[in-house]
C-alpha positions in Angstrom: 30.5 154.4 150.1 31.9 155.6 153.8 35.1 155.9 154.4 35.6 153.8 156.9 33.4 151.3 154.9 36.2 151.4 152.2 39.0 151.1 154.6 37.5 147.9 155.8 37.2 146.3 152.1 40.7 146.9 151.5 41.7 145.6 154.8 39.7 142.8 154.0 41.4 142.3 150.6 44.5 142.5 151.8 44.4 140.2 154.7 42.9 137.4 153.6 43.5 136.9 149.4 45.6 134.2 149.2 46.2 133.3 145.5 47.9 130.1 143.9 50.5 132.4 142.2 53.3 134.6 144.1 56.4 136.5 142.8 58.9 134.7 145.1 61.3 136.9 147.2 64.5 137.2 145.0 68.0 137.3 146.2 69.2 139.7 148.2 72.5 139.7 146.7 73.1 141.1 143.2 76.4 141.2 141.3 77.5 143.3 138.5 79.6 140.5 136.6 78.8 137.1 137.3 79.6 136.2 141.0 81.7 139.5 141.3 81.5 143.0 142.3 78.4 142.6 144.4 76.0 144.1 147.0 73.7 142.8 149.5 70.5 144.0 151.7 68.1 142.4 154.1 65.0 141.1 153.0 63.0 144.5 153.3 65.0 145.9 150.8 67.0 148.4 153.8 69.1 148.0 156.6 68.5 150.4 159.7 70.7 152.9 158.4 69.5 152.4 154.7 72.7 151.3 153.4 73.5 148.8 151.0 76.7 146.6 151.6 79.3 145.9 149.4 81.6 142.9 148.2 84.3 141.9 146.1 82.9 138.7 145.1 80.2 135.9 146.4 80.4 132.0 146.5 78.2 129.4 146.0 79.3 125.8 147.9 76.8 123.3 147.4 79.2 120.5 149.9 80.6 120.9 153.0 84.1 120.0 150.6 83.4 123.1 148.8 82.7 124.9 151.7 85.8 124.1 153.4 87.8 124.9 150.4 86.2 128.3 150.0 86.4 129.3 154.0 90.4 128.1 153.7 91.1 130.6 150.4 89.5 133.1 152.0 91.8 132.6 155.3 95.3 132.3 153.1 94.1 135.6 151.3 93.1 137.4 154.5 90.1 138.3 153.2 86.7 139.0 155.2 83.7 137.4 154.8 80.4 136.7 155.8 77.8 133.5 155.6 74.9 134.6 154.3 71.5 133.0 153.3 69.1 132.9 149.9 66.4 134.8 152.5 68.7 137.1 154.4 65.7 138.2 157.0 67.9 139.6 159.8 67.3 143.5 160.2 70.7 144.7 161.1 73.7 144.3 159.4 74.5 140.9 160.6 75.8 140.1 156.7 77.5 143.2 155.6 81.2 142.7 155.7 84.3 145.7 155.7 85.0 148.1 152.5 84.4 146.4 148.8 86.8 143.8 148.9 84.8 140.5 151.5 83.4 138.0 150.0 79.9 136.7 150.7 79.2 132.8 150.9 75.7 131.8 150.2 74.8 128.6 151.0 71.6 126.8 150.3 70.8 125.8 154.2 68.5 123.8 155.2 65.3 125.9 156.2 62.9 125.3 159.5 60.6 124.4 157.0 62.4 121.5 155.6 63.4 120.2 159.1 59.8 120.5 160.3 58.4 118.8 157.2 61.4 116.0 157.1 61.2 114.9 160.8 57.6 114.8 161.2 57.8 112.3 158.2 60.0 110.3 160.5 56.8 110.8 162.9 59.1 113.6 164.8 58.8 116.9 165.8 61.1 119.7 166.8 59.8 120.9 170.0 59.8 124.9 169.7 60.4 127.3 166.6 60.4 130.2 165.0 56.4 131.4 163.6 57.9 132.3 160.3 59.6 129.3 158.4 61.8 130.5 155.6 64.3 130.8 158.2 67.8 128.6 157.9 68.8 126.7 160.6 72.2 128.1 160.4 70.7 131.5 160.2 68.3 131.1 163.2 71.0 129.5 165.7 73.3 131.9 164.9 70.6 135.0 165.8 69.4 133.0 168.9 65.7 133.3 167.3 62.8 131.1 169.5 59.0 130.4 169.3 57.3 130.6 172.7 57.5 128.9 175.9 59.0 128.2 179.8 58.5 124.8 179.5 61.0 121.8 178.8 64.0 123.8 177.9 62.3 126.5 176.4 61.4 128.0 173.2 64.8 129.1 171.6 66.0 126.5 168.8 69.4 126.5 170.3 68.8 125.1 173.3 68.0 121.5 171.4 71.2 121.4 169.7 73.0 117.9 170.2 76.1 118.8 167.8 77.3 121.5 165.9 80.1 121.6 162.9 81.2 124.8 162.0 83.9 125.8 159.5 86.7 128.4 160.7 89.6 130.3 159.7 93.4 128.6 160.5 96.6 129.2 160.5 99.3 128.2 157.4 100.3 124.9 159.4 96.1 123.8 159.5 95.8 124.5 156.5 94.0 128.0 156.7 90.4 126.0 157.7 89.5 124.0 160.8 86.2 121.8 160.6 85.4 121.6 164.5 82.4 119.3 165.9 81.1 120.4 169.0 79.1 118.7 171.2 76.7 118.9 174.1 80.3 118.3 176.5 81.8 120.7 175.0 82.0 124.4 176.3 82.5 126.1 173.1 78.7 124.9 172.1 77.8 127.5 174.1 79.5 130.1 172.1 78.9 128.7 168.8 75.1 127.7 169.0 74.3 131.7 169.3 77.2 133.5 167.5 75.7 136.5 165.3 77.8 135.0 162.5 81.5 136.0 163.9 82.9 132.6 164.4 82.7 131.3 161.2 80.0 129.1 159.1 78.0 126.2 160.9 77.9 123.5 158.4 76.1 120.9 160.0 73.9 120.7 163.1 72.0 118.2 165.1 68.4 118.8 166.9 67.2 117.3 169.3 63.5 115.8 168.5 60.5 114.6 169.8 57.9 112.5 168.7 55.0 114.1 166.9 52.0 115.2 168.7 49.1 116.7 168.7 48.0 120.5 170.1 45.1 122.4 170.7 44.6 126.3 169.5 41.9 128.6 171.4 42.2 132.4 171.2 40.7 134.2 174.0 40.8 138.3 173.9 40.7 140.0 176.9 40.7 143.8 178.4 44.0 144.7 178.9 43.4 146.0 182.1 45.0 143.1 184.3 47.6 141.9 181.5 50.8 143.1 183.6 49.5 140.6 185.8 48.7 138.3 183.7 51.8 138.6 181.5 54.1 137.3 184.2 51.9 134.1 184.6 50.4 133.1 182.0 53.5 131.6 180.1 53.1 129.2 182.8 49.9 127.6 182.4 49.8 126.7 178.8 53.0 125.5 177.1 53.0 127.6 173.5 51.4 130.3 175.0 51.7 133.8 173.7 50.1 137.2 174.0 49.0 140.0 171.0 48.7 142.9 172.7 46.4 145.9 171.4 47.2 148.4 173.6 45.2 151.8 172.0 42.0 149.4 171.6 43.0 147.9 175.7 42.6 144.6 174.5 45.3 141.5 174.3 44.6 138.2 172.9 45.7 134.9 174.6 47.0 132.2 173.1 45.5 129.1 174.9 48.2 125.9 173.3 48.9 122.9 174.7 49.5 119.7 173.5 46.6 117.5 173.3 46.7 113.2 172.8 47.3 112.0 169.7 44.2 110.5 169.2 42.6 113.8 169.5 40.1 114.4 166.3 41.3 117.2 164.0 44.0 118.1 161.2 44.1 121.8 161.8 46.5 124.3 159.6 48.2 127.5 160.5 48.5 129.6 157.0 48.8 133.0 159.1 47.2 135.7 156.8 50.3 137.5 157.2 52.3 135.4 155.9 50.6 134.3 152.7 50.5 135.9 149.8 49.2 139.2 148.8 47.7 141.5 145.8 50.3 144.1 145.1 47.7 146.0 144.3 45.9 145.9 147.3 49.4 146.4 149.1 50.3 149.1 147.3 46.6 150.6 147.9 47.2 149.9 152.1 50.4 151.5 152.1 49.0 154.8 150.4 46.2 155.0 152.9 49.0 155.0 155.6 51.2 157.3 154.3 48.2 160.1 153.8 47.2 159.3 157.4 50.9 160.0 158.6 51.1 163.2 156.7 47.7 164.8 157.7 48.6 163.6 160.9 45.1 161.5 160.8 45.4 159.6 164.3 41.5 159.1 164.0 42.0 157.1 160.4 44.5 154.4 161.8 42.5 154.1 165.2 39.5 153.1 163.1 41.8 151.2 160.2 43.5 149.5 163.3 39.8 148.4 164.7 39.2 147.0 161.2 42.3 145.1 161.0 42.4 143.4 164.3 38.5 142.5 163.6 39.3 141.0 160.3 42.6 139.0 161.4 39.9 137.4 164.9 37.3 136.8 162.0 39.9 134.7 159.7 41.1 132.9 162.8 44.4 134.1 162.6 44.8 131.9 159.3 44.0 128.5 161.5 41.8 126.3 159.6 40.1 123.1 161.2 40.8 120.9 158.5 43.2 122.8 156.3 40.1 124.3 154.2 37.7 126.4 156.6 37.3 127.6 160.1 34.4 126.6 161.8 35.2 126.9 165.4 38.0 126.6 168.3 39.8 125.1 169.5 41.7 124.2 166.4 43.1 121.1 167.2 46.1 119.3 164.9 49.7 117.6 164.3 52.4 120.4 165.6 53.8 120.1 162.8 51.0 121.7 160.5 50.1 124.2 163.1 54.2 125.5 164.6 55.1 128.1 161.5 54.2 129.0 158.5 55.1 131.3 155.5 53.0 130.4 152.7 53.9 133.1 150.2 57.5 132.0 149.8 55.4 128.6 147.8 55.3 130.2 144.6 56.1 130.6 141.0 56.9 134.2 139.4 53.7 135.9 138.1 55.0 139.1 137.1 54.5 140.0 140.7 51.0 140.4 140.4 51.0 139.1 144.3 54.2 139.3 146.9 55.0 138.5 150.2 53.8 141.8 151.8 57.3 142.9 153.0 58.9 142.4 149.2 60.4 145.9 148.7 60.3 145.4 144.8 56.4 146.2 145.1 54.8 149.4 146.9 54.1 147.4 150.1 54.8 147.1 153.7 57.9 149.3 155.1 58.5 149.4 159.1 61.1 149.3 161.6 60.9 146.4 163.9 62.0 146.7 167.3 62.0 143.3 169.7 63.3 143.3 173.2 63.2 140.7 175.7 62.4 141.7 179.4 63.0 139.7 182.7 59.6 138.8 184.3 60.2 139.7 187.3 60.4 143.2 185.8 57.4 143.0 182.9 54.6 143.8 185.5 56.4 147.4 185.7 56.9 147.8 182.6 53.6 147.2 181.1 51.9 149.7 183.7 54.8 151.9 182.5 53.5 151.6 179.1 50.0 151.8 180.0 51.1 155.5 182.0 51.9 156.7 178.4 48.7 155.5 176.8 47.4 157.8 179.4 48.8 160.7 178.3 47.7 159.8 174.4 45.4 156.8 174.1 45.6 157.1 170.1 49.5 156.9 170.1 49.7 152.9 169.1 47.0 152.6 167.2 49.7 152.7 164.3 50.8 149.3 165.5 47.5 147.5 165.9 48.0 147.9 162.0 50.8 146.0 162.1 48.8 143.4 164.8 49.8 145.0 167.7 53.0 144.2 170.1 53.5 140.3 170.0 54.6 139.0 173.8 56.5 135.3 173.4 57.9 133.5 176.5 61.4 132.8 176.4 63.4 130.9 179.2 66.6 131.1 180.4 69.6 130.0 178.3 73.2 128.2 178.3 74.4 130.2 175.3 76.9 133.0 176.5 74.7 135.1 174.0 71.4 134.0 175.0 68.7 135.1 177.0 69.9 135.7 180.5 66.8 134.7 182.7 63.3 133.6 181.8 61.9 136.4 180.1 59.0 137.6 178.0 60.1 139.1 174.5 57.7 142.3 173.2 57.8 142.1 169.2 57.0 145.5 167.8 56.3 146.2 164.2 55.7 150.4 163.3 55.5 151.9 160.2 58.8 153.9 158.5 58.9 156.6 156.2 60.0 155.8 152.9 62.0 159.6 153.9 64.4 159.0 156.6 63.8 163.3 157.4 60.3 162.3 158.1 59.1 162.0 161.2 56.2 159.1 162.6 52.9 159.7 164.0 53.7 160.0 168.0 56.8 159.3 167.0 58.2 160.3 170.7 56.2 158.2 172.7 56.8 155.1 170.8 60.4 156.2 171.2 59.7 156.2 175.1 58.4 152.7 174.9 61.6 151.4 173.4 64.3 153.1 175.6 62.1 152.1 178.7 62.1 148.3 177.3 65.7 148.6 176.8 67.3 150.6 179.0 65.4 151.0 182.2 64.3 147.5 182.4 67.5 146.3 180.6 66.0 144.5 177.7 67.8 142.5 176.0 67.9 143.1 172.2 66.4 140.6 169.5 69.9 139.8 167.4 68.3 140.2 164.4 65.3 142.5 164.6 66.6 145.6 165.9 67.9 149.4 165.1 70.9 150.3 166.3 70.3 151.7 169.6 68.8 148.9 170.8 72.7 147.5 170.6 74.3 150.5 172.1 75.9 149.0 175.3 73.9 145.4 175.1 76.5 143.1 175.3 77.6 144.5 178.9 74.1 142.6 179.9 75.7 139.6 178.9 77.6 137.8 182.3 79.5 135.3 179.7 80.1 137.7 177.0 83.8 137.4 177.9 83.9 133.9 177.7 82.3 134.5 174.2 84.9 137.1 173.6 87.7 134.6 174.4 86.1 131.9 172.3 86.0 134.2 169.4 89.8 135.3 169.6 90.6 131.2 169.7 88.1 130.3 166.5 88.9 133.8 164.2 92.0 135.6 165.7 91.8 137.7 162.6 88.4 138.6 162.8 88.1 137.8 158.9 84.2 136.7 159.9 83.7 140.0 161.9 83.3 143.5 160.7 83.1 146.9 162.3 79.5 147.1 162.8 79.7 143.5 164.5 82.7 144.8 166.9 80.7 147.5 167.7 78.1 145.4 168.6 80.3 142.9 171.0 81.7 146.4 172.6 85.3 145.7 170.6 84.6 149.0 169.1 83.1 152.5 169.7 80.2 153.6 167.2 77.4 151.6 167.0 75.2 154.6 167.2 75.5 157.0 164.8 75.2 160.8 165.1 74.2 162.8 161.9 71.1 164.9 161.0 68.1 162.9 161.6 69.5 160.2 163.2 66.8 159.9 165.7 64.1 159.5 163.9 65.7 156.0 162.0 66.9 154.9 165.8 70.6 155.3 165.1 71.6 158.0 167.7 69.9 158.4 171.4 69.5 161.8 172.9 71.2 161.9 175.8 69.6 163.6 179.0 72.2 166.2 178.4 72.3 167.0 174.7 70.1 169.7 172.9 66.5 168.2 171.8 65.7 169.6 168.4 63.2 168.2 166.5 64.6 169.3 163.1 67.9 167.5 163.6 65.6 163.9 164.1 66.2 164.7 168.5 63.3 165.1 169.6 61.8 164.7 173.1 59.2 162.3 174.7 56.5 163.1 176.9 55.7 162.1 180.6 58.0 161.2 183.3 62.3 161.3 182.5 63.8 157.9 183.7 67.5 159.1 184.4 68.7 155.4 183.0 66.7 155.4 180.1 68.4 158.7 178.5 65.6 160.3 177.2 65.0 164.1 177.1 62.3 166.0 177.9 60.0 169.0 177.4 56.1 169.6 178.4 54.0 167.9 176.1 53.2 171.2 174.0 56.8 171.6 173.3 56.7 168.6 171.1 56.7 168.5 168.2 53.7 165.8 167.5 
């Protein structure tokens, strides 16, 4: 059999075998004695700088009483801590607290799931989410995380709070806890309803709903060669409109979704194959091929694997269905809430892990940094042709993230949150494969390097909370106009900063250091060569090709000098 034939199979086999059974994800937090002397990690199974964080002890409130009770301990002891979640999917180190001795509280929140599947049985709908739904609503109002659209108020969760309770530290005459409710007349809702966790712990919040409608799904792909122009506009003409962009193959694929009357004929389903669950076998089998191809240096192979899996993912219709069984044509047309998110392998029952979300590090399987950066549109025509320049010079350098389904483009609009986006903006989602070797560095490492310091620094991209390295937070919150009022807010809430730690003041520019310089810190996004320092390849700096954009701090040799 050919090669590429066999490729295909297994791209086949992996993307679209959905079986009854599923290991579920477990806990990211494991304790040596009972709920003591423990250690958490992210989903994936590694934080950007593949450390594992430590804590004295970890609590489990099942009432807003207990919860109270174990925030108010905490305060009296002056001891740090950190709400934290049974999925934990945020990237950077949004959960870790100081030293050994914090205490984690995990609570059992409420996912987007649950509120999607509870309201629309009250024939409601929440308006814009999240595509993957084992997200809590604490958890994803705290990261500012969003779906995609301009319209109404936009696509970010936040923006439909009504109310917000959230549990903080005191002083001795409060007794060490303060339950404040804050509502839509209330200032502080703008700090609190995008926090990154430093506040304290939302224990209640209130959504504004809708009633439940119907939408319509057509996928449309397109050469790419007009999509900085169409980029800026399309988010306008179709309200959940979104754009995958393949940019080695020069193709991007519009989402065409609008909502549609409700007495529109269909029941579609969105099961998205990525989402579902997967053979560990034929994970384990994909993840092979990939690392061979990175180590011969075999462009060609994920060029042609890349073809295969964008072909395969168009042929299964994305995971729509028509009827919640087969496909048999667009538009898909269905109640928004069947059709808004989906995560399908977190319905399961342990079988021995036979199958597993793809991502689940305990099985040989999907490893990748994630990089997400949202850019003013006024500014992503530029940017596009920018990365389009670089394709130029190398037209198989992304074919590594077409495996991954290329760079997803979601419309975000303009927000009241002091942490929020700053203006309407379209937000690039990319997803590239990481060495299991932090030493080791990617296929055209240096030009998707480029990509991401252009995105963030020379168009001054604003970073994803919760699905970045570190350098995409090295100076961030200076794009924030109300981080100071944030700032202040903060100080109020936790004067002793018992729910922030370093990495967290480093983050809100409290502290120096959120980049870290050591051998090979380059190559896991941690550091960023300056335009000044020395560019060797063997210490993880290494230099990009193409034209040196003084504000983006890259370095710079010809393109024979690299070392790709």
């Amino acid at each position: 059999m050919p090669k590429f034939r066999q490729i295909f199979l297994l791209k086949c086999l992996c993307l679209l075998l959905c079986m009854a059974g599923c290991s579920p994800p477990e806990d990211p937090i494991k304790c040596a004695s009972k709920n003591t002397n423990c250690t958490i990690t992210n989903s994936y199974g590694a934080f950007p700088d593949r450390s594992r964080c430590r804590a004295s002890a970890v609590a489990y409130p099942t009432t807003e009483e207990e919860l109270i009770s174990v925030v108010a301990k905490a305060a009296m002891d002056r001891t740090k801590m950190k709400a934290v979640t049974r999925f934990s999917h945020s990237i950077p180190k949004l959960v870790c607290t100081d030293g050994e001795d914090g205490l984690l509280i995990s609570t059992n929140g409420a996912t987007l799931r649950q509120v999607i599947d509870e309201a629309a049985k009250a024939g409601l709908a929440l308006p814009y989410a999240p595509y993957w739904w084992g997200l809590t609503i604490g958890g994803l109002l705290s990261s500012g995380a969003h779906g995609s659209s301009l319209w109404s108020k936009g696509s970010s969760v936040h923006e439909y709070v009504e109310q917000l309770r959230i549990i903080t530290p005191a002083g001795r005459e409060n007794g060490y806890v303060q339950v404040r409710t804050l509502d839509t007349s209330h200032e502080d809702l703008n700090a609190a309803k995008v926090s990154i966790g430093v506040l304290g712990v939302i224990s209640q919040a209130t959504l504004r709903l809708q009633p439940l409608f119907k939408r319509s799904i057509d996928y449309t792909t397109k050469n790419d060669s007009d999509l900085a122009d169409q980029a800026a506009t399309f988010g306008s003409r179709h309200e959940f409109a979104d754009i995958t962009w393949y940019p080695s193959q020069g193709k991007a694929v519009y989402r065409i979704d609008d909502r549609v009357p409700s007495n529109t004929s269909g029941n579609g389903l969105n099961d998205f194959t990525g989402f579902r669950s997967t053979s560990s076998l034929a994970l384990a089998l994909l993840r092979t091929t990939e690392e061979n191809q990175e180590l011969k240096g075999n462009a060609d192979g994920k060029c042609t694997a890349a073809k295969l899996t964008t072909l395969a993912l168009s042929r299964a219709a994305y995971g729509l269905t028509n009827n919640g069984i087969i496909f048999t044509g667009y538009p898909v047309i269905g109640y928004h809430n069947r059709l808004q998110a989906s995560g399908t392998c977190l319905d399961s029952i342990e079988d021995a892990r036979i199958t597993a979300c793809p991502w689940d590090p305990r099985v040989k399987g999907q490893f990748f940094h994630q990089t997400t950066f949202s850019i003013a549109l006024s500014r992503v025509r530029s940017f596009i042709r920018d990365v389009q320049k670089l394709l130029e010079i190398e037209p198989k350098a992304m074919c590594g993230l077409e495996l991954y389904n290329g760079i997803l483009m979601r419309y975000v609009k303009a927000s009241t949150a002091y942490l929020g986006k700053q203006e309407d903006a379209l937000d690039f989602d990319i997803t590239h494969y990481r060495s299991k070797d932090p030493m080791t560095p990617r296929l055209y490492e240096d030009i998707l390097e480029e990509v991401e310091q252009m995105g963030l620094f020379k168009y001054g991209g604003l970073p994803h909370w919760a699905k970045n390295r570190n350098l995409a937070f090295d100076g961030a919150i200076k794009k924030y106009k109300n981080a100071w009022k944030f700032l202040k807010v903060k100080e109020r809430y936790d004067p002793l900063g018992l729910f922030s730690s370093e990495w967290t003041d480093q983050v809100l520019g409290l502290k120096k250091g959120v980049t870290i310089f050591k051998k090979g810190c380059a190559l896991e996004g941690l550091c960023i060569c300056s335009e000044d320092s020395h560019c060797a390849p063997e210490k993880g700096y290494f230099c990009r090709p193409g034209k040196v954009y003084k504000d983006a701090r890259v370095c710079t040799l010809s393109r024979d000098e690299t070392y790709h």
